[in-house]
N, C-alpha and C positions, 0 to 999 in steps of 0.2 A: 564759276565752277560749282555749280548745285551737286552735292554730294545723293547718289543715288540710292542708298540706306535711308529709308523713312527715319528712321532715330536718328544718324545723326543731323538728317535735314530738321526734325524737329529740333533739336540742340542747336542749331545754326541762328533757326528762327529766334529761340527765347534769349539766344545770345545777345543777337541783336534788338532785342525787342525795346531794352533801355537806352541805346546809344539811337536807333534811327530817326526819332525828331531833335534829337541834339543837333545834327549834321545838314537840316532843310534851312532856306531861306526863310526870313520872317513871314514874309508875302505867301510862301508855300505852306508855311504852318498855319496861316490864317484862314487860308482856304481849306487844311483837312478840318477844322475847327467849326468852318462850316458847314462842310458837307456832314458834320456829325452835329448840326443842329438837330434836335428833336423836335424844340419846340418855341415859339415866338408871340409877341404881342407887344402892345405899345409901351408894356412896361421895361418888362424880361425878355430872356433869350436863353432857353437850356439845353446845353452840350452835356456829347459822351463822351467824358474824359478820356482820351485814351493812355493808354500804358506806358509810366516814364518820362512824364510828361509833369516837370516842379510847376506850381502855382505860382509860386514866386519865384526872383534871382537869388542868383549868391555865388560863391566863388566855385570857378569850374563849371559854372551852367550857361549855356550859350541862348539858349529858347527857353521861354514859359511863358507861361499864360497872361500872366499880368502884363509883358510886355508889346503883346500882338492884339491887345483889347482897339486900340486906336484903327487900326487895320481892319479887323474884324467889324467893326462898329459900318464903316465905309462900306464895306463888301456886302453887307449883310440890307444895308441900308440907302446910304447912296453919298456922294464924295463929302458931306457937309455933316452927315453925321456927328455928332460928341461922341469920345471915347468910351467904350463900356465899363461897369466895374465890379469887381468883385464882392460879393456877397458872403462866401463861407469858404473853407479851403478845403482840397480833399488832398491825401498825401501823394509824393509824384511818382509811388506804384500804383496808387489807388487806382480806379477804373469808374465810367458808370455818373451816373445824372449829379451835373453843379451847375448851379444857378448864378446868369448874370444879371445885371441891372441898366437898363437904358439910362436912366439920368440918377445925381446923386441923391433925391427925395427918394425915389424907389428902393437904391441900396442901404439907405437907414431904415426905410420900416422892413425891410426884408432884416436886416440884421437882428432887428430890433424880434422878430418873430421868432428868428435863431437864437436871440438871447432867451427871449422867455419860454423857451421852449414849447413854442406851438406847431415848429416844424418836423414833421415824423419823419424819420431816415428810417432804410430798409437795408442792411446791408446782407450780402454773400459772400461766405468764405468755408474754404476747404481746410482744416484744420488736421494736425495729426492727432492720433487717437480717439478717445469716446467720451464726450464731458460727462462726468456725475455729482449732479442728478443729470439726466438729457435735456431738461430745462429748466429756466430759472435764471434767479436777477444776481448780477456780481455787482455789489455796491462796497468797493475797497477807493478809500482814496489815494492820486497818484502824487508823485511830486518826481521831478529832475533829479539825480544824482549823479556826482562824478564816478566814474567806478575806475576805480585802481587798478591797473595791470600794468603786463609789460607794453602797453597800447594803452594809454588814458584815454578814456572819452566819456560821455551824459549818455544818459541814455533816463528813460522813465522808468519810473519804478512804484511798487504798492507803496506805503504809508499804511497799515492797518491802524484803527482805532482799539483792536484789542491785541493779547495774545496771551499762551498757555503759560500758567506758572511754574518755574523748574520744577518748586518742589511739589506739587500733588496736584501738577494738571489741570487745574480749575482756569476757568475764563477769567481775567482783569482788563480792564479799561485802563488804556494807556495814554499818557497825554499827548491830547491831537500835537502832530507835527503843524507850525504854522505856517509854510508853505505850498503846503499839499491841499488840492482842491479835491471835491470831492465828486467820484467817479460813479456813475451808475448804469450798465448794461446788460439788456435785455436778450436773452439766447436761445433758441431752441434749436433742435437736432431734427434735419431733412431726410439726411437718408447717410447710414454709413458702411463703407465696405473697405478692403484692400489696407488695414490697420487705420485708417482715416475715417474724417464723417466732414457731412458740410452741413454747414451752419447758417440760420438766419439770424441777425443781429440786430438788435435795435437799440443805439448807443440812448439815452435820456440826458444825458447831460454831452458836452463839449472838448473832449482834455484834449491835447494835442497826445496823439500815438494811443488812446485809451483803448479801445476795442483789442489791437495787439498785444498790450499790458494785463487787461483783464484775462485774454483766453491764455495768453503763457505762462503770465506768473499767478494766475486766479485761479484759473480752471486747468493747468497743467498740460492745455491743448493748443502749443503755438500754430500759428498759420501757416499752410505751407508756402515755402520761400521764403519765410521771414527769418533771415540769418540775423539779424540783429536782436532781436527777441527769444532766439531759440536758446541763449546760452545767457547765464549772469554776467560772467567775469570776465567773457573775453569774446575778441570777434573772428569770428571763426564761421564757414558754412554750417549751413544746419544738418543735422545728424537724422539721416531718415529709416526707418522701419526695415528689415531685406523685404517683407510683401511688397513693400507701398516702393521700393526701387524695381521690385521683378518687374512690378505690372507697369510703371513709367518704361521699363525697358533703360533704365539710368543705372550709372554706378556708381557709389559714393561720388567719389572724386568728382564727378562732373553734377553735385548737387549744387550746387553754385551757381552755376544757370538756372535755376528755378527762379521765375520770376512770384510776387508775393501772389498771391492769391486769394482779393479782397475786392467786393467789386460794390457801389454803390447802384442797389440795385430801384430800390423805387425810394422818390419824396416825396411829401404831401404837404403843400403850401395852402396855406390859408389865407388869400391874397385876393380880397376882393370876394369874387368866387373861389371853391375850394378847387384847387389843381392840383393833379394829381400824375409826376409823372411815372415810366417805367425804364431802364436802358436794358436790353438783353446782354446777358454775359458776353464777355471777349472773347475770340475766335481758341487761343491759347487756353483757357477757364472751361470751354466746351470741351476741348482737346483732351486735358485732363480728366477730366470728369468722367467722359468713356473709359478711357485708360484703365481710369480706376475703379469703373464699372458703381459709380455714384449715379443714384437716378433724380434726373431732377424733375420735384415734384412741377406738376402741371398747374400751375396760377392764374 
């Protein structure tokens, strides 16, 4: 029963957009995996992640990636293949170009590139409101915390190395937290309309969750769909603009169904020769974007 209302068929869609490879055979997710091969050589192998889609297992996750390498490796290659392997993770809303490795020599100097940061990531994302300045580097360190509520859970969080003095407002250096690694991302503003802007990203360092850390609790500009980041202390859907709900054509209530809106858009490996790849945004990432009458610049 396809519901006849453009809206709420779109709402059907992003509903499902996180459960439908949970629910596919291994064999079938190996094959969409590679039909969104971009790109191949004796080394690598780079896929479009697509949407909802964990890197890893864990409880409650039926598919991911790491577990369909062995599958994929055969399909891709031929029935004697070795298993592929993982090189970097991207998160399982994330979207957009991840790098695997044919043999395990390959995924150590690949990591090894990702450590020392030789590898350039380009990310896209639709953010609410309008960063200031429009561009510029967030360099706040992050670390884990539990956060207290009627819902305990971790989530990431800043660690600043400074902050204002109660009594007369002056900057003081504060003593590094020793857990907290240190966070650096690169931002600048594409085009913004409909209480939103999107954004192109370029994390420099590696944290787990940083780029969503940096724009909500940095820049005050969470991502959109990112209900986990859009609030401190509790979890709760995110809370959106009445513009940025007229022109989704959404009402509160069904903010929830927003999927995150983050896409890894180009990498640049230095592997050999330099390679360079690109993933075009996801069908849903377009969708929006018109909606909200965001122009994406021409590259």
């Amino acid at each position: 029963q396809v519901p006849k209302d453009p809206t709420r068929r779109w709402l059907r869609e992003l509903a499902a957009l996180s459960q439908q490879l949970q629910q596919v055979h291994p064999n079938v997710l190996a094959k969409i995996l590679k039909q969104r091969t971009v790109y191949q050589n004796e080394e690598i192998v780079v896929i479009d992640k697509p949407y909802g889609l964990p890197v890893h297992g864990g409880p409650g996750i039926k598919n991911c990636i790491a577990d369909v390498l062995p599958i994929l490796a055969k399909m891709l290659e031929n029935m004697k293949a070795d298993p592929l392997h993982l090189c970097h993770r991207l998160d399982k809303e994330t979207t957009g170009v991840m790098v695997l490795a044919r043999s395990k020599e390959a995924a150590e100097k690949i990591r090894l590139l990702f450590k020392t940061r030789q590898v350039e990531k380009i990310y896209w994302a639709v953010v609410l409101g309008d960063p200031d300045p429009v561009e510029g580097i967030v360099e706040i360190p992050i670390v884990e915390k539990e956060v207290q509520s009627h819902q305990s859970h971790y989530k990431m969080t800043l660690a600043p190395n400074y902050r204002l003095r109660p009594e007369d407002g002056k900057v003081m250096k504060i003593r590094k937290n020793r857990s907290a690694e240190s966070a650096v991302t690169r931002y600048r503003r594409l085009a913004s309309a409909s209480a939103c802007s999107l954004l192109e990203l370029q994390p420099i360092t590696g944290v787990k969750h940083q780029i969503r850390v940096h724009l909500a609790y940095g820049l005050g500009c969470p991502i959109l769909g990112d209900h986990k980041y859009s609030h401190w202390s509790k979890l709760a859907p995110q809370k959106l603009p009445e513009l940025t709900l007229r022109r989704l054509k959404l009402e509160q209530s069904k903010a929830r169904h927003l999927p995150l809106h983050l896409h890894a858009h180009r990498l640049f490996l230095p592997l050999g020769q330099p390679l360079d790849f690109v993933c075009k945004l996801p069908l849903f990432f377009q969708k929006t974007l018109r909606k909200l009458e965001l122009d994406i610049p021409k590259d």
